[in-house]
N, C-alpha and C positions, 0 to 999 in steps of 0.2 A: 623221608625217613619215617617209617612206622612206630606211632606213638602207644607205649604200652607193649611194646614185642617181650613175647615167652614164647619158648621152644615148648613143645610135647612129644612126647613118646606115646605108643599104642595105650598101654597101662592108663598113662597119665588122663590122656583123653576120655578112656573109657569111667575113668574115675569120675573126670570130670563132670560127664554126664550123668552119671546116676547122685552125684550130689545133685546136681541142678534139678534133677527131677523130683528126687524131697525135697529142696527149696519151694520149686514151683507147687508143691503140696500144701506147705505150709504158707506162703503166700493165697492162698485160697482161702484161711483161716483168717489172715488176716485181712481180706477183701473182707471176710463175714463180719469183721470188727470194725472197718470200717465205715459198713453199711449200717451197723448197730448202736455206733455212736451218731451218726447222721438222722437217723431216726427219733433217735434221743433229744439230740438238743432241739428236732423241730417242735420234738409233743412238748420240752420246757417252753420253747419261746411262745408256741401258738394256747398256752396254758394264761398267759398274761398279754394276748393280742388285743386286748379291748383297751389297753393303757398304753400302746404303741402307734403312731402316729400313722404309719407304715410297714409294711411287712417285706420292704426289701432284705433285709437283714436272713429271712429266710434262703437265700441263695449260699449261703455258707453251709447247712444240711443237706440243702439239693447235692451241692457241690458231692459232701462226702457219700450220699445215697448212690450216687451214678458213679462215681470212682468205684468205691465198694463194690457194685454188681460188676463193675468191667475188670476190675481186679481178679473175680470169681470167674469171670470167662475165660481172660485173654490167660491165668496161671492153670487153670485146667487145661488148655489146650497146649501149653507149654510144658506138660508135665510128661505129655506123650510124645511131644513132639523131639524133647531133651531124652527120651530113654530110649529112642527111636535113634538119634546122632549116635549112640555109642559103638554102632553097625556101620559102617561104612554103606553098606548096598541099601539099606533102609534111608540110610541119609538123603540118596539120591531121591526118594521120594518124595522129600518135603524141604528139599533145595531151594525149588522156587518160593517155598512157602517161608520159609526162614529169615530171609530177608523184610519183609514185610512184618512179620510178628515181631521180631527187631527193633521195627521204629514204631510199630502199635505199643508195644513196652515200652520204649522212651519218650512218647505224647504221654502215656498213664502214670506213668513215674513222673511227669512234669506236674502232673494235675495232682496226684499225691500232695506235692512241695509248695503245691498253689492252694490247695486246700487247708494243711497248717502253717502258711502266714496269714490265709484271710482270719484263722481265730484269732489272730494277734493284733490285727488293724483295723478290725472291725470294732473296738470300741471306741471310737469316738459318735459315729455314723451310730450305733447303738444309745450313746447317752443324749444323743439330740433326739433322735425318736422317742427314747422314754419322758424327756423334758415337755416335747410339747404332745406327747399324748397323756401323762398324766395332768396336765394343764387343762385338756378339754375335758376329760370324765371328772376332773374335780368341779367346773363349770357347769355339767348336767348331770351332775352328783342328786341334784333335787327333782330330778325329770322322772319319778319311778312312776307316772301315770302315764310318759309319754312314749310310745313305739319304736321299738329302735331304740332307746336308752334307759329301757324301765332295771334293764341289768346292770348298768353302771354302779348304781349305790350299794349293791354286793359286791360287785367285783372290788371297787376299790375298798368297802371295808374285811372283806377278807384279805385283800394285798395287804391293811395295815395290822392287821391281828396276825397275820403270819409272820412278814418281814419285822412285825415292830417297829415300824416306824410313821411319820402322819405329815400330811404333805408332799408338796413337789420336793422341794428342798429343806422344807422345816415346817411344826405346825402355825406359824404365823402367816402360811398361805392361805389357811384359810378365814383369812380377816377379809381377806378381797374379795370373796366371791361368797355370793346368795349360796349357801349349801341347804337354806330350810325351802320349803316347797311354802308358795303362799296361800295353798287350803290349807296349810298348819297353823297359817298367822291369824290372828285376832283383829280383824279391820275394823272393830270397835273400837279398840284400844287406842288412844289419842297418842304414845309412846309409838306404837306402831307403823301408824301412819305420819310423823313427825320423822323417822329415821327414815321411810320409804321417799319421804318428798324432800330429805335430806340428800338423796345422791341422784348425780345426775342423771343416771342411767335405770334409778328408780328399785332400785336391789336393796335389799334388804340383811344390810352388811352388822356384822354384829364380831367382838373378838371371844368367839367360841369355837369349838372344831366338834367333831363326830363324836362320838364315844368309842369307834375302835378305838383313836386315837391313845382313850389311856390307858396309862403302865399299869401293867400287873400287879408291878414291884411297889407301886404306892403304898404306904401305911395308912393312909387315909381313904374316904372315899375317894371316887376320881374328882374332879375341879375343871369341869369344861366347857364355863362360862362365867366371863366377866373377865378373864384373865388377865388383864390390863391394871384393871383394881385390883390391887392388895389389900384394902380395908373392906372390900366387899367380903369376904370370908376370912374366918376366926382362925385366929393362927397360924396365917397361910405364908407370913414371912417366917417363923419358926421352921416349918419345915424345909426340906429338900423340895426346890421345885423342878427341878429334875427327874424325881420318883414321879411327879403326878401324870406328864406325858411321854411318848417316845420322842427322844428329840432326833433321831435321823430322818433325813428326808426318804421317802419311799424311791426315787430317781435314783439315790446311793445305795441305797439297798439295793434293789434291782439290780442295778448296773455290778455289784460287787458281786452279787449271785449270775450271772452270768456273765461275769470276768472270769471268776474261778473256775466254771465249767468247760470254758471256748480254752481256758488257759493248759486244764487238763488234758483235755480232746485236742489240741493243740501240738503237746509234748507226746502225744501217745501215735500220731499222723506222722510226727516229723522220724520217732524210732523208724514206723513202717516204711518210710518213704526210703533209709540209710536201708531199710532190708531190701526192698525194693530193686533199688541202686547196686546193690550188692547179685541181688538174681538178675540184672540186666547187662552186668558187665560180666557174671559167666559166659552166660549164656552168648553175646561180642566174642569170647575167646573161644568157643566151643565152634562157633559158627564161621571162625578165618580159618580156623586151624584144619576143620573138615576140611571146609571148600582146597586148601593149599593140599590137602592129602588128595585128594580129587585130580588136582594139576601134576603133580609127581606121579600118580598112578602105580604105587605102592600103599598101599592097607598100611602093612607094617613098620613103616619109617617115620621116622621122626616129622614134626610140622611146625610152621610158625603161627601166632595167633596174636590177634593187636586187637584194640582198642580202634583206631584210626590207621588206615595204611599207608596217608601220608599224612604230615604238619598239620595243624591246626590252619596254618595260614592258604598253606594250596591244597587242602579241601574246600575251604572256603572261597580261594581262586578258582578252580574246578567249578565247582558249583554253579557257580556264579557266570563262570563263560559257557555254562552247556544253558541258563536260564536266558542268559543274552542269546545265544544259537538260537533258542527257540523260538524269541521272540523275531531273530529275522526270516523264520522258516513262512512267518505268512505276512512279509512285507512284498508281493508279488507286485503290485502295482505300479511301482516305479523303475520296473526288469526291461532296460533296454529291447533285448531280444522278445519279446511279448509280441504275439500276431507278425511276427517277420518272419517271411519262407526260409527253412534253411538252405543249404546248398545241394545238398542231395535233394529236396524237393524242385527243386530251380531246374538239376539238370535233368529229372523224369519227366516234366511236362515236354519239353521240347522234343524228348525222345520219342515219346508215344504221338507226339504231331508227325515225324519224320512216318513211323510205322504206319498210319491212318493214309497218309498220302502214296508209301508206297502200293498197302492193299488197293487203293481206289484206282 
């Protein structure tokens, strides 16, 4: 039983098609939209690639860039192909073709649907990449003489003057890690060299953070050293000490600035993909209901058109026994009859010995 049957009349059909051909039109716009957003979120993410651990995350823009231009193809070529069906004798032309452009539409339309979930599940895989690559640019935060990371100490203190925030997770990150370069230190200094032979690893840890680090909004100067001491500056429990830093960690910023974005491009994937869906199952009905006017061999008469021409279940049984067929079309090896004379060979030879004998 054919799943999805609707009858058509000539009108109907003809209708049908020149709808499908303004769909497949504006489906072209929306390829262009989806290649525009895939563009997009690559220039955001490859904008803060130096705090990223990893750049797999990238294949979510790839994704949408090649859907986008195949969108642009495969609905251009469907736009003529559907105002071409409304002619029966033109149909003939692009019969063979029909089928195929078919299921090149529902591979695209897949990748559409595969593309707005990866914005969805892509953030976990996103906030472990930001975790431990702002982990290592805050560890060669102080390298700006050395090659290869002389850019880090901008990069991150622009991330924290933008996003507003200081740290991986908070500014108490940077209590662990040397952020000062040791040409800045004073190796006279007996304090200096007392905190350096203090840690194991010979870092010069101190509880201060950058000066992006602090708030705007402070009423005071900023306060970005000593932080631990409260009696080390004047009035510092009086105040808010909330105003003197950003206290979100840069990782939740981040991560929240492209949630929002994957989230948006996200919802804007999943409409295209229901239009999509929508010109793919025309275009299913356009293309049974022809073929059926083809087999009656009446232009003018009514037609049926489906979805599927049988069950869900014995297409799938179908399938599935024409894949087994195939696979025993080259099991020749184990063919009884293999290098055995047939019979008709068997009685030639003796005939042509009889002939040989008479001639001689």
């Amino acid at each position: 039983m054919a799943v999805g049957k609707v009858t058509f009349t000539k009108t109907e059909r003809e209708k049908l098609a020149e709808v499908l051909w303004l769909l497949n039109w504006i489906s072209v716009v929306t390829g262009a939209i989806l290649f525009s957003l895939g563009l997009y979120l690559k220039v955001e993410i490859q904008k803060w690639q130096e705090v990223m651990l990893e750049q797999s995350i990238l294949y979510v823009p790839h994704m949408l860039i090649v859907t986008g231009l195949a969108a642009c193809g495969i609905n251009f070529m469907g736009g003529k192909i559907c105002l071409d069906c409304a002619d029966t004798y033109k149909f003939l032309r692009w019969k063979l073709v029909l089928m195929p452009y078919v299921i090149c539409t529902f591979f695209f339309t897949s990748c559409v649907l595969a593309g707005a979930l990866m914005c969805y599940t892509v953030r976990s895989q996103l906030e472990e990449s930001l975790f431990l690559g702002l982990r290592s640019a805050m560890r060669f935060y102080k390298d700006t003489d050395t090659p290869g990371r002389c850019y880090l100490k901008r990069t991150v203190d622009l991330l924290q003057i933008e996003f507003q925030c200081c740290g991986n997770t908070g500014y108490r990150d940077w209590f662990q890690v040397q952020w000062i370069s040791n040409r800045y230190l004073d190796m006279t200094s007996s304090s200096v060299v007392d905190r350096l032979r203090s840690n194991v690893d010979g870092r010069y840890l101190m509880d201060g953070v950058p000066f992006s680090c602090c708030s705007t909004l402070s009423p005071r100067p900023c306060i970005q050293s000593q932080l631990s001491n409260t009696s080390a500056h004047f009035n510092y429990d009086q105040q808010s000490q909330s105003l003197n830093l950003w206290r979100k960690g840069c990782r939740q910023a981040l991560l929240d600035h492209y949630t929002g974005i994957m989230q948006s491009i996200g919802l804007t994937v999943l409409l295209i993909w229901m239009f999509e869906l929508l010109v793919l199952t025309g275009v299913r009905y356009l293309q049974t209901a022809m073929e059926n006017v083809i087999r009656l061999g009446d232009p003018d008469s009514e037609s049926d058109g489906w979805i599927l021409e049988n069950s869900l279940v014995e297409t799938a049984r179908s399938n599935f026994d024409i894949i087994k067929n195939l696979g025993k079309c080259y099991q020749v090896d184990d063919d009884p009859n293999i290098n055995v004379p047939s019979a008709a060979v068997e009685q030639e030879v003796p005939s042509r010995q009889v002939q040989k004998s008479e001639s001689s």
